[in-house]
C-alpha positions as YAML, in Angstrom:
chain: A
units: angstrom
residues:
- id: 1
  name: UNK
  ca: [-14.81, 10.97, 7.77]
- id: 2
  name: UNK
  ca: [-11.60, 8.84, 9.10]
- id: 3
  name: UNK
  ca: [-8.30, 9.79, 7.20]
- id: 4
  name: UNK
  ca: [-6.22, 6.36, 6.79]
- id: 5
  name: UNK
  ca: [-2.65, 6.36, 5.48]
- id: 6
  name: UNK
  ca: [-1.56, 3.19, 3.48]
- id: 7
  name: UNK
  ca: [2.32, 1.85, 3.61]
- id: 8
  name: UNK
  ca: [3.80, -0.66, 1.90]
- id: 9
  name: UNK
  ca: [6.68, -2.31, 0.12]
- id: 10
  name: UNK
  ca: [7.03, -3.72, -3.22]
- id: 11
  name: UNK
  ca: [9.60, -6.33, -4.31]
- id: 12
  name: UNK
  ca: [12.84, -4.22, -5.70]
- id: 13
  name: UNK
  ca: [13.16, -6.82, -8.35]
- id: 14
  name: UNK
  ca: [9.71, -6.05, -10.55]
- id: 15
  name: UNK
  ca: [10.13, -4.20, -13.54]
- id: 16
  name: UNK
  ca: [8.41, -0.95, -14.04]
- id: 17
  name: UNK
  ca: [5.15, -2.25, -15.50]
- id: 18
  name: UNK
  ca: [4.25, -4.14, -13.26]
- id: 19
  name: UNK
  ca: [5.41, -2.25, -10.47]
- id: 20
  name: UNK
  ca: [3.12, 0.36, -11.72]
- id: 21
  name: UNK
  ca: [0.42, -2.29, -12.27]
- id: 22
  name: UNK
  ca: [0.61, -3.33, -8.73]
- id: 23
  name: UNK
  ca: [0.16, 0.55, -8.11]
- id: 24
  name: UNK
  ca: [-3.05, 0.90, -10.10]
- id: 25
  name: UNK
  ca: [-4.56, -2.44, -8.58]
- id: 26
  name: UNK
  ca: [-4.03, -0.88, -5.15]
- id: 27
  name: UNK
  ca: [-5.51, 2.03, -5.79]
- id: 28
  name: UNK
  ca: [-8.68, 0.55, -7.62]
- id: 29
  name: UNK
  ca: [-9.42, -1.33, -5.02]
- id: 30
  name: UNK
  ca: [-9.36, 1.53, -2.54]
- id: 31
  name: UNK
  ca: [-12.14, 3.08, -4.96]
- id: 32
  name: UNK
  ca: [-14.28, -0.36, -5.28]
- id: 33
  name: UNK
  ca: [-13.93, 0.26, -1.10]
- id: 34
  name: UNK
  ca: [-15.41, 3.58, -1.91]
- id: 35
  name: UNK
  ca: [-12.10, 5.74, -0.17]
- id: 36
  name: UNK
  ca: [-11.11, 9.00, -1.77]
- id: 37
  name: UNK
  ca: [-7.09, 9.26, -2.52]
- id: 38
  name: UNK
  ca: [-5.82, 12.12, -1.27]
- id: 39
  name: UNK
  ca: [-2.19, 11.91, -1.68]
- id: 40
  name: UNK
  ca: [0.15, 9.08, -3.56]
- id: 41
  name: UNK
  ca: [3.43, 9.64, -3.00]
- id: 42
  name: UNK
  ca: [6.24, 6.81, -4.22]
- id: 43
  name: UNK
  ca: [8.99, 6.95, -2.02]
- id: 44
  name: UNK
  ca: [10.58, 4.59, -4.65]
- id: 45
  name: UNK
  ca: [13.54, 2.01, -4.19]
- id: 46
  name: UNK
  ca: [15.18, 1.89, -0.70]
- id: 47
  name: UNK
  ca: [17.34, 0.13, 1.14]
- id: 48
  name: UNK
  ca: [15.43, -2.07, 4.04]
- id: 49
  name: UNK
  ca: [16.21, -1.58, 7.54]
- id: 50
  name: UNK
  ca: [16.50, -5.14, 7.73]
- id: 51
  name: UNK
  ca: [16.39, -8.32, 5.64]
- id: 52
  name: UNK
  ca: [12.85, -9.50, 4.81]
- id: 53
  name: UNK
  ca: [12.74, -12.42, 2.69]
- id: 54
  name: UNK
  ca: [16.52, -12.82, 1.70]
- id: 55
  name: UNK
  ca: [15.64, -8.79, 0.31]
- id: 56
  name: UNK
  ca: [18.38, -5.83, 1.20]
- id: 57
  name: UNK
  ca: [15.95, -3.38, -0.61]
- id: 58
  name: UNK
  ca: [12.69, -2.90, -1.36]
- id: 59
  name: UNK
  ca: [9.67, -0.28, -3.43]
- id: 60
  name: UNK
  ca: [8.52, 1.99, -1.03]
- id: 61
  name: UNK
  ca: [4.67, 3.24, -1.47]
- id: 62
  name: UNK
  ca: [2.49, 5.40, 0.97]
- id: 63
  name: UNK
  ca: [-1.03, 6.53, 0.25]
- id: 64
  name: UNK
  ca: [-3.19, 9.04, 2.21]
- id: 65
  name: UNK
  ca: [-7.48, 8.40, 1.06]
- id: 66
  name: UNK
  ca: [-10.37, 9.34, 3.38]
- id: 67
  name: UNK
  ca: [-12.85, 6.89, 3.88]
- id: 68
  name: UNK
  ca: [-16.45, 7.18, 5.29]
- id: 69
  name: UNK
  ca: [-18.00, 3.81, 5.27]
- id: 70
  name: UNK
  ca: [-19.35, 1.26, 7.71]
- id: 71
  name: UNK
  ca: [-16.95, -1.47, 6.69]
- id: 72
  name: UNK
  ca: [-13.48, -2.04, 8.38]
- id: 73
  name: UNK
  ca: [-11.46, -1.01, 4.96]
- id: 74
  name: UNK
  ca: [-8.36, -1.48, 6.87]
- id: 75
  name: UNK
  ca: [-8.92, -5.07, 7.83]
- id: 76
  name: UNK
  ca: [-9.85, -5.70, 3.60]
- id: 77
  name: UNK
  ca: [-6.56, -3.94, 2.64]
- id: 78
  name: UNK
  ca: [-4.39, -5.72, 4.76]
- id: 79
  name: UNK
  ca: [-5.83, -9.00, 3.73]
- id: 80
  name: UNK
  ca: [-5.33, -8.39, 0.23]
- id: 81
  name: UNK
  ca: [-2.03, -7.29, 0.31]
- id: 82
  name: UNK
  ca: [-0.93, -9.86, 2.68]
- id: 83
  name: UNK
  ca: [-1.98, -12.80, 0.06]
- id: 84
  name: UNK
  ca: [-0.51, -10.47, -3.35]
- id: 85
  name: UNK
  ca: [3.13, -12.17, -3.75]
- id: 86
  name: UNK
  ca: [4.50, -8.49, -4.73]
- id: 87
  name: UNK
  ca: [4.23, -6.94, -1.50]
- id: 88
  name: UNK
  ca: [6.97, -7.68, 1.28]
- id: 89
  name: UNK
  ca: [5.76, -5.76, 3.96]
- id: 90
  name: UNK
  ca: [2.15, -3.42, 4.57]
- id: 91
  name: UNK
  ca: [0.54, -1.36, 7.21]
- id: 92
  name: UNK
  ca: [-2.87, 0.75, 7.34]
- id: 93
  name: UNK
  ca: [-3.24, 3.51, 10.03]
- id: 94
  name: UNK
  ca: [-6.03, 5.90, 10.59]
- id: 95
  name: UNK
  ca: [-4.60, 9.14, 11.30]
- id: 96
  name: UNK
  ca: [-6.97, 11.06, 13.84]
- id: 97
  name: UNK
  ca: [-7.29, 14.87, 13.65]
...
C-alpha cells in the first residue's frame, strides 16, 4: 500500500460553495481512482509566499489517502487539477514509511 499526500491551492476569490464543491470533486475522484482518504485537513485562506497569477493569497488544501493500485494515480491527479481553472498551484507526493 503507498501512502500519497495531496497539496493544493484554491483561488481566494471563490465563494464557499463552490470552494467546497471543488473539495468534494477532488475527493470523488480520488475514490473513482479507488484511494482511501485518510486525513483532509483545510489549511484554509493564506497568504502566498509569492505572487502566482496576479494572487497575494490563496485556499490552502492537503489530503493524506492510501492507494494500492497498478495505475500511476499521481500522474491522473496532477493532470486534472492542472486543467480545473480553480486551482493555482498542486503537488502529489508519496510519503514512504
Amino acid at each position: 500500500m503507498a501512502h500519497y499526500e495531496l497539496m493544493y491551492i484554491l483561488k481566494p476569490d471563490l465563494g464557499e460553495e463552490q470552494t467546497q464543491a471543488d473539495i468534494d470533486r477532488f475527493n470523488e475522484l480520488l475514490a473513482q481512482e479507488h484511494a482511501t482518504v485518510t486525513k483532509v485537513d483545510k489549511w484554509g485562506r493564506r497568504k502566498l509566499a509569492y505572487e502566482i497569477q496576479r494572487l497575494t493569497e490563496g485556499f490552502y488544501m492537503v489530503i493524506n489517502f492510501d492507494y494500492d493500485g497498478s495505475n500511476d494515480i499521481a500522474n491522473e491527479i496532477t493532470r486534472v487539477l492542472k486543467i480545473h481553472e480553480d486551482v493555482i498551484r498542486s503537488i502529489v507526493v508519496r510519503i514512504d514509511d
